[in-house]
C-alpha positions in Angstrom: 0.0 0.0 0.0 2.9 2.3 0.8 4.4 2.1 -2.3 1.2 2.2 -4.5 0.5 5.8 -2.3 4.3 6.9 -3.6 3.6 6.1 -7.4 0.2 7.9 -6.9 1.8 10.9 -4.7 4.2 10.9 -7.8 1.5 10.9 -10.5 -0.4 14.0 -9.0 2.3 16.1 -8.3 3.7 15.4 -11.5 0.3 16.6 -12.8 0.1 19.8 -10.9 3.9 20.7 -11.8 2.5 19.9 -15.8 0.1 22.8 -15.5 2.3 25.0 -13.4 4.7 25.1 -16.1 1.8 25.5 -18.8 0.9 28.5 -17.0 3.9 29.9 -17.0 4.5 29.4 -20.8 1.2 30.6 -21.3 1.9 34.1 -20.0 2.7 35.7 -23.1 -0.7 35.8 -24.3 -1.2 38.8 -22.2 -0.2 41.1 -25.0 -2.0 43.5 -26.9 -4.5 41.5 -28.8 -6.1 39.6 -25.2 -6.5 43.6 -24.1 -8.1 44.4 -27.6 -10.6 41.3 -26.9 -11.2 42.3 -23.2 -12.0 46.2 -24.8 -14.0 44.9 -27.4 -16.4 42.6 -25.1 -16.5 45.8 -22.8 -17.5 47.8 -25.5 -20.2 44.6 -27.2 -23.5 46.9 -27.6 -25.1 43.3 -27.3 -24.1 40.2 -25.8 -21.3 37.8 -25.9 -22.0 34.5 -27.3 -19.0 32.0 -26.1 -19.8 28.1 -27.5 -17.5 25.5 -28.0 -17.8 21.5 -28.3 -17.2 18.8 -26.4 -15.1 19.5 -23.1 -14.7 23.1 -24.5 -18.7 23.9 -24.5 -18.2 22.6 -20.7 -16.1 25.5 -20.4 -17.8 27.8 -22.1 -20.9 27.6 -20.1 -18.6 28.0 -16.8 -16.9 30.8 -18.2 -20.6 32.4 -19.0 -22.0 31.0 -16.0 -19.0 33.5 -14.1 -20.1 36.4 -16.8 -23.5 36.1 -15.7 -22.8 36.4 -12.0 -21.0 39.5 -12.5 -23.4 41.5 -14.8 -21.9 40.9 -18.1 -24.9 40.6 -21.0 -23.0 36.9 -21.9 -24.8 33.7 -23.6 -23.8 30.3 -23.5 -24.4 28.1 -27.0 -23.2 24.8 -26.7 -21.3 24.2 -30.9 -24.1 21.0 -31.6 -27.4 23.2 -31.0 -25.4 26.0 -32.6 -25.7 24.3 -36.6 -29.1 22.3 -35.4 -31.2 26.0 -35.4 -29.9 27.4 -32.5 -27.8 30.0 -34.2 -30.7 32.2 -34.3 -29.8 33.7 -30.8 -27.1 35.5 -32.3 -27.6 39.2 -32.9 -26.3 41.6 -35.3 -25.0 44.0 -32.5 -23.6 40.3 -30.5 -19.5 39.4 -30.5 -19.2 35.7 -30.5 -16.6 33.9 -29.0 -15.2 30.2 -30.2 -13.3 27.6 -27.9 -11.6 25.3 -30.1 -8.1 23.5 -29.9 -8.1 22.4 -33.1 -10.3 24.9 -34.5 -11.2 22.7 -37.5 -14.3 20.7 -36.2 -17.0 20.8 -38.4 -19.4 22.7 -36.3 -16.5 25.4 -35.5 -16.6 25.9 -39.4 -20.4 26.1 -39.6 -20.7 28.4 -36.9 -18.1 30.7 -38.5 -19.6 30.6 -42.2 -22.9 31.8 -40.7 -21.2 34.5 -38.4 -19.1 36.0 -41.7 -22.4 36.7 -43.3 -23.7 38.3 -40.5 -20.7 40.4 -40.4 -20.7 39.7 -36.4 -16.8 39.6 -35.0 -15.4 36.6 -34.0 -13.1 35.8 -31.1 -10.8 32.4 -31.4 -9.6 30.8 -28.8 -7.4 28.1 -29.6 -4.0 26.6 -29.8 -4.0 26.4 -33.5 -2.5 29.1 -35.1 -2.8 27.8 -38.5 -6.5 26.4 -37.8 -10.0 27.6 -39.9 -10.9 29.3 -36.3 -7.8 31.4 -36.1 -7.4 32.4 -39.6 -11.1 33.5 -40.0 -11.5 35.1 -37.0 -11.3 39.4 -35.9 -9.6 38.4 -32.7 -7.8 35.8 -31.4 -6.4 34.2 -28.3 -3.6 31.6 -29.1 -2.5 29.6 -26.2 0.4 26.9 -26.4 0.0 23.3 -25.4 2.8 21.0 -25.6 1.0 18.3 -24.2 -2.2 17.2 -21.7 -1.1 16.2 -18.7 -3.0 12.8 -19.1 -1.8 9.7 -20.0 -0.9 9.3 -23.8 -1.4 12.9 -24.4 -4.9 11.9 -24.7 -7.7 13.4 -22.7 -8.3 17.3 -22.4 -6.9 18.2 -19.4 -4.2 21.3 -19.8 -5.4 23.3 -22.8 -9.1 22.6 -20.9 -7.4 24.6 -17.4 -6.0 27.0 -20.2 -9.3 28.2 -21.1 -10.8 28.2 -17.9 -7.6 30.4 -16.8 -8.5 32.8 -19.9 -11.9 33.0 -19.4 -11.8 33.6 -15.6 -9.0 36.3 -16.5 -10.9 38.1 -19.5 -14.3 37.9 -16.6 -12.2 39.4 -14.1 -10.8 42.3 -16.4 -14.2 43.1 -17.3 -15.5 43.7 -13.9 -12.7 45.8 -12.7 -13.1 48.2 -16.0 -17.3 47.8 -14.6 -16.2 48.8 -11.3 -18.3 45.7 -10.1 -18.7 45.7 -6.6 -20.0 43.7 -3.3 -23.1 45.6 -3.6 -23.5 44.7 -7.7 -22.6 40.9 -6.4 -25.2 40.7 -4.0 -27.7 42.5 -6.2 -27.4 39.4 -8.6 -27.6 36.6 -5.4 -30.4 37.3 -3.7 -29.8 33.7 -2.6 -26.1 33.3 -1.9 -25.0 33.8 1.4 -23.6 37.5 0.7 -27.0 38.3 -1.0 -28.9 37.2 2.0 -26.5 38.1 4.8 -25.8 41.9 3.3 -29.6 42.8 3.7 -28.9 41.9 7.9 -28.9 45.0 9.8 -25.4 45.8 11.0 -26.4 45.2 14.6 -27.1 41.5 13.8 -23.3 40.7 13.3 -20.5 40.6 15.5 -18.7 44.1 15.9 -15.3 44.8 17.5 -15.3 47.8 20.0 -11.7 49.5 19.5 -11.2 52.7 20.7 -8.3 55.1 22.4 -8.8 58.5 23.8 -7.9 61.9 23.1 -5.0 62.1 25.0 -3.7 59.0 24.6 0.0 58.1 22.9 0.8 57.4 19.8 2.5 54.3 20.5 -0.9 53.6 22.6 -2.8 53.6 19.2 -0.6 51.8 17.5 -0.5 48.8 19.9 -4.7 49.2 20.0 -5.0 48.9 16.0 -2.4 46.4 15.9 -4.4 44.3 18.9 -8.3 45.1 16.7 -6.2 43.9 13.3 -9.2 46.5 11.9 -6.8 48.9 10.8 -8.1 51.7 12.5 -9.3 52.7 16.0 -12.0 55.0 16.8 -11.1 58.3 19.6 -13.1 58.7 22.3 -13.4 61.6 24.7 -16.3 62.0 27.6 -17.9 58.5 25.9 -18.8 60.7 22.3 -16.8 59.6 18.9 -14.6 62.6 18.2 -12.2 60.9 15.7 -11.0 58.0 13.9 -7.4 57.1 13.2 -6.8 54.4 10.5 -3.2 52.9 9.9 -2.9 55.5 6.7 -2.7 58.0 9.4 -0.4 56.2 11.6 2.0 56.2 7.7 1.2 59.8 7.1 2.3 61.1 10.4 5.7 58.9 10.6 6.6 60.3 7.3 6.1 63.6 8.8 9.2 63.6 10.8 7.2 64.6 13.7 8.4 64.2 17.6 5.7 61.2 18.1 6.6 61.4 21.8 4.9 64.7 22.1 2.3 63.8 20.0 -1.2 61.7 21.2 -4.7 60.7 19.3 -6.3 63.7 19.2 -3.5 64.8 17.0 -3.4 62.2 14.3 -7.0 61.5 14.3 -9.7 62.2 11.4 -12.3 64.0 13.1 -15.8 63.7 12.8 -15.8 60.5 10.9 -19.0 59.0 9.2 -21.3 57.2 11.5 -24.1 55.2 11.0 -27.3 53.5 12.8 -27.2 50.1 14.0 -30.6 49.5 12.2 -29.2 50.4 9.0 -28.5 47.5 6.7 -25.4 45.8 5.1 -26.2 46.8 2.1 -26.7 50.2 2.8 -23.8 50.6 4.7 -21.9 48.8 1.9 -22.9 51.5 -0.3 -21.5 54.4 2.1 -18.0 53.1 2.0 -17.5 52.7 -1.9 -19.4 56.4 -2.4 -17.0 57.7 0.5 -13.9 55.7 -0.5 -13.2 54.9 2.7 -12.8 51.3 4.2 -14.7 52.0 7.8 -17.7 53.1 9.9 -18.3 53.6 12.9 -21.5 52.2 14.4 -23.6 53.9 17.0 -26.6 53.6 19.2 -28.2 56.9 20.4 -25.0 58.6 20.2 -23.2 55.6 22.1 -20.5 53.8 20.7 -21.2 50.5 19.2 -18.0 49.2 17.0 -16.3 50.0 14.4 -17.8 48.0 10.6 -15.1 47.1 8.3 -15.6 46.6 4.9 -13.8 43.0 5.1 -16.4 42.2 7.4 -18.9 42.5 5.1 -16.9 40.4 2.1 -16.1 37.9 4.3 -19.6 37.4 4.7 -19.9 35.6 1.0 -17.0 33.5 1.4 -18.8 30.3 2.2 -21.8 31.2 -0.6 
């Protein structure tokens, strides 16, 4: 048993090394013409259309299924129902993209002889740089496989992680140019976890209670946010907020060159920071931090002081969905 573990060990890490090095190699297709796809999906008036065959229309519907999720207008069109009628879902103002290693099945060429007399672009992705797909198409994608990491070279195994790497990276890129937020992500799961749990009031989660007051050291706060791991602190004085003092403070002030010793919280601190209602919800509150830019707020009860909210708290609320 030991020694059929080590020839197994040996087989899987041999496998994971395989598509290490893949995706390594495979770096240089972040040039020009991935960003040129990425602009033109960005800029699609309609939808994107991604379809492949076989394993690859596996990947294309998880690739669209991650679209979806993040508010891209994206279809999935699995390459069979594409040439059996299906290719009527395609629209003039749509971009359709085309997962093919070989890019010379039949169904890859059908699909491209109806697009051309639509006059509707055309993304390849493929490893075949000589292939119908590549040579036919507005944009293109060309990854390099040496080999699958299966046995015999003969499942789809790397070039299928290849495209799943590209697509994740090309959904990715889209939502940061989108500025796609918590708030848009919770918008479109009303029944993941972070849907559900972001329309909680803030006073039904957990809230740390950091604080330091006015006249307290520098080196006080320091050890309080360091001990909260919130990256701030909140300043008290006569048991009202007066301040806030994140760790961007704490930088701005040591690049100052000042004399910390003479200096304490009420010197450092933001005053008057944003506060906000324990009855108000996630959501809302969600909504404060990315129109105020800031990465905190301080909670409050009649005045009282609650905790401090930190916008981690509220993405870590999703990780499980």
């Amino acid at each position: 048993m030991l020694n059929h573990n080590k020839k197994i060990k040996s087989i899987l890490t041999d496998v994971f090394n395989h598509q290490i090095e893949n995706i390594e190699r495979n770096k240089s297709i972040l040039n020009e013409q991935l960003c040129d796809i990425v602009t033109k999906i960005y800029e699609c008036k309609g939808k994107l259309v991604i379809t492949g065959v076989g394993k690859n229309a596996i990947i294309s519907k998880k690739i669209v299924s991650t679209l979806i999720s993040t508010k891209q207008n994206a279809y999935y069109l699995h390459g069979n129902d594409a040439v059996h009628g299906d290719l009527g879902v395609i629209n003039e103002d749509d971009i359709v993209m085309l997962i093919s290693k070989s890019g010379n099945t039949y169904e890859i060429k059908k699909i491209i002889n109806f697009l051309k007399k639509k006059n509707i672009p055309i993304i390849a992705l493929t490893s075949n740089s000589r292939s119908f797909l590549a040579l036919e198409s507005n944009f293109k994608c060309i990854y390099n496989i040496k080999k699958e990491s299966s046995a015999g070279n003969i499942a789809p195994t790397t070039s299928l992680i290849t495209c799943q790497l590209i697509g994740d990276a090309i959904a990715v890129a889209l939502m940061n140019l989108r500025n796609f937020s918590a708030k848009d992500f919770s918008e479109v799961h009303p029944g993941g976890a972070l849907g559900l749990k972001l329309n909680k009031a803030v006073s039904e989660i957990f809230l740390k209670k950091t604080q330091v007051c006015t006249n307290d050291s520098v080196f006080d706060v320091i050890l309080e946010i360091t001990k909260s791991r919130l990256g701030a602190t909140v300043v008290i004085e006569k048991e009202r907020v007066v301040g806030i003092i994140t760790d961007g403070d704490l930088r701005r002030t040591f690049q100052s060159n000042i004399n910390l010793e003479q200096m304490s919280a009420k010197d450092i601190m933001t005053r008057n920071p944003i506060t906000i209602a324990e009855s108000l919800n996630l959501k809302e509150s969600l909504e404060i931090m990315n129109e105020k830019k800031i990465m905190h707020l301080v909670v409050i009860r009649d005045s009282n002081y609650l905790g401090l909210l930190h916008m981690h708290d509220l993405i870590d609320l999703g990780k499980n969905d």
